[in-house]
N, C-alpha and C positions, 0 to 999 in steps of 0.2 A: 493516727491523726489525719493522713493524708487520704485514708480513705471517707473521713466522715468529711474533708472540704470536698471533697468530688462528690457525694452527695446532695450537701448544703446546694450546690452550683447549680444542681440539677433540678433542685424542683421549683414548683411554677410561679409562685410567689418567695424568694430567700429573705433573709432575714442578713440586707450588708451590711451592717454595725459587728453582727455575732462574725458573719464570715471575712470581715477584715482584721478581726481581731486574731480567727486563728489563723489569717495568712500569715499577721506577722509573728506569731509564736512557731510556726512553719519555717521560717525565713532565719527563724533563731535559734530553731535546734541545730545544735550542732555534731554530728556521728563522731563518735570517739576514734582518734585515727592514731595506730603505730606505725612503724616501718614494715612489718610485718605486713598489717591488714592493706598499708599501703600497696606496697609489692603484689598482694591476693588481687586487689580490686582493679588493680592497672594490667595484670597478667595480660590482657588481651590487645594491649597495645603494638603494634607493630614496629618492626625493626629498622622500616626503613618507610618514606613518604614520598609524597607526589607535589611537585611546582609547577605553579604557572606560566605556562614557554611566554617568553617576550618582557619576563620581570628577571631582576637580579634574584639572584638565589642564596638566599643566607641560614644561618641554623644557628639556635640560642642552646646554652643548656641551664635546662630548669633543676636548680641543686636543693636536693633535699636534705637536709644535717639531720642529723641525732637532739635530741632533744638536750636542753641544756640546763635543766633543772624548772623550766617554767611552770608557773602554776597548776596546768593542765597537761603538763609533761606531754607537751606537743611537740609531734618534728617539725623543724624550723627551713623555711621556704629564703637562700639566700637571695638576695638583691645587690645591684651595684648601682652606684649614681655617675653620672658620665661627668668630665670634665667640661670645660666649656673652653677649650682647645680642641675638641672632634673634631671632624667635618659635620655631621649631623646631630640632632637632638641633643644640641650641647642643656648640659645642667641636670638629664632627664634621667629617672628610675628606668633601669634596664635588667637582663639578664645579660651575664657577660654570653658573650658571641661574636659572629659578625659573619663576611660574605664566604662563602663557599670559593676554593681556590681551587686551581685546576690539578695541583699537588694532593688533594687530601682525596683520599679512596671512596671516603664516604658521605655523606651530611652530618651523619654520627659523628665521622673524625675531623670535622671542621668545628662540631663546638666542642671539641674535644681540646683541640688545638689551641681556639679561640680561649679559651679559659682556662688554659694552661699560661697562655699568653700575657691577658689579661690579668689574674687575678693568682698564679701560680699553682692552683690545685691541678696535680698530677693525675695524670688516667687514670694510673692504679690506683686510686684511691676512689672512682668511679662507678660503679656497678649498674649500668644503661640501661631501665626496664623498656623504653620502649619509645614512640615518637605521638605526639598528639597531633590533629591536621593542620595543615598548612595553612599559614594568615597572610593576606595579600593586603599589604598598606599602600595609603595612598602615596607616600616618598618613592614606589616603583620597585618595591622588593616582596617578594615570598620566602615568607619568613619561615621554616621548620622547628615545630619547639622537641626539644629531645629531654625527655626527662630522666635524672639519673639521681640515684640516691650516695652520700657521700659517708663512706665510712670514718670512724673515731681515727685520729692520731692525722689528716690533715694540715697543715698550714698554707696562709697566705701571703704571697707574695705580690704585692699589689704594682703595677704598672701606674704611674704617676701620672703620662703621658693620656691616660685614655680612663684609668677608675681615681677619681673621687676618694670615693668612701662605700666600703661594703659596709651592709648591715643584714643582719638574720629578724623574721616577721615568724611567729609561729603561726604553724600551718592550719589551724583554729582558727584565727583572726579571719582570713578569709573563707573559711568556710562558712562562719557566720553569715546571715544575707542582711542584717543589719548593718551589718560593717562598708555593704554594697551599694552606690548607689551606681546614677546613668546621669550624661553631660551632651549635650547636642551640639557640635560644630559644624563649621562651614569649611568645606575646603576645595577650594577652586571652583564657587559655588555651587558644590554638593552639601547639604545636612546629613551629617552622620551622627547618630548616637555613638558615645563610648561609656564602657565602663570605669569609675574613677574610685580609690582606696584611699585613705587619708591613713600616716601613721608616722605619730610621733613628729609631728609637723611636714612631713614631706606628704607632696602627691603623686601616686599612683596613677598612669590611666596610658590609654592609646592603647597600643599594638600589648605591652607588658600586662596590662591589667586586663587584655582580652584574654591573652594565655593564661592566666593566673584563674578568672573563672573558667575558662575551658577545663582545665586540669579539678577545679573544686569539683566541676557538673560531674566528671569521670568518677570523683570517691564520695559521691554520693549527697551535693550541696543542691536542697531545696529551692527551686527555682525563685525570681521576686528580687525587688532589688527597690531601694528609697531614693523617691523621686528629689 
C-alpha cells in the first residue's frame, strides 16, 4: 500500500480525496508485534547514547511486558502517573526514571535504578535491548530513553512518594496512527508541536509521548498523525 501512495503523490494531476483516504488506512495499519519480532526489529539499537553538554542528564526506562491476554495479544508498554508532591511535572504520564547520578556506571544503570526505585522492578527481571536517541526538553534536561523488555513472574512495588498509579497500554494502541494526534504550545515564547495519546481518560503527550512514537517509528509505525 505504501508503494501505491508514493505513486498517487507523484503524478501530475492526484486525485486527494482517494489519497487521503489511503493515508489514513496507512496510519491504521497496524504490524503484528511480539516480544520476539520486538527484540529482531530494535537489534540495532545501541547500548549506550549521547547528551547534550550544558543540560542535566537523565535516562527513563521504556518497559515492555508480556502480553496479558489482550485482544490482539499485544505486548503491553508500562506507564506511571507522577504525584503531584514531585518537584516537576506533577500529575503527568511518565516513564519511571529520572536524573543520572554520579554513583551509577551507566545511563543504562540509572534507569535501571531509577525503577527499581520507583516502581520496584528489579534488574533481573530486565533484559535492556538497547537506547533510542536522546530528547532535549525544554525543563533543561536530555532525557536517554532505554528500552528494556520485562520478563513473567515481575512484581510492583510502587513508591507513594513519587508514582501515583501505574498502568500497562498495549503496544498496538500506539502503533496505530489513528490513535496519534499533534498539539502546538508556547513555551517561553517558543511554538512547539507535541505529540499527545489519550487513554482511558488520561493524556499522554510532551517528552513521554515523543519517546513513545520515536520507539513505534523503530518497529515499524506508518508515519501521519490527526490533527
Amino acid at each position: 500500500m505504501l508503494q501505491i501512495y508514493e505513486k498517487l503523490i507523484s503524478e501530475p494531476d492526484p486525485c486527494w480525496h482517494f489519497i487521503e483516504m489511503v493515508d489514513t488506512l496507512l496510519r491504521m495499519t497496524v504490524p503484528k508485534l511480539t516480544l520476539e519480532s520486538i527484540k529482531t526489529q530494535l537489534s540495532g539499537l545501541k547500548d549506550t547514547g549521547t547528551f547534550t553538554n550544558g543540560l542535566s542528564r537523565a535516562a527513563v526506562l521504556m518497559c515492555i511486558c508480556p502480553p496479558d491476554g489482550n485482544s490482539d495479544e499485544s505486548p503491553l508498554l508500562l506507564l506511571t502517573k507522577r504525584t503531584h508532591s514531585v518537584e516537576t511535572h506533577k500529575g503527568q504520564i511518565s516513564f519511571p526514571g529520572g536524573v543520572c547520578e554520579s554513583h551509577d556506571s551507566t545511563p543504562i544503570a540509572s534507569a535501571l535504578r531509577e525503577t527499581e526505585e520507583e516502581i520496584g522492578i528489579s534488574r533481573e527481571y530486565v533484559s535492556v535491548i538497547g537506547c533510542l536517541p536522546s530528547l532535549d526538553t525544554p525543563s533543561g534536561f536530555s532525557i536517554l530513553p532505554v528500552v528494556g523488555i520485562i520478563r513473567q513472574g515481575f512484581r510492583l512495588l510502587i513508591n507513594p512518594d513519587e508514582v501515583a498509579e501505574v498502568f500497562f497500554v498495549p503496544l498496538s494502541y500506539f502503533m496505530n496512527g489513528a490513535n496519534t494526534s499533534q498539539r502546538s504550545i508556547v513555551h517561553e515564547g517558543i511554538e512547539r508541536k507535541v505529540y499527545v495519546f489519550h487513554w482511558q481518560g488520561m493524556e499522554i503527550w510532551g517528552a513521554t509521548a515523543w519517546m513513545i512514537e520515536q520507539l513505534c517509528r523503530y518497529l515499524g509505525k506508518s508515519e501521519g498523525y490527526v490533527d
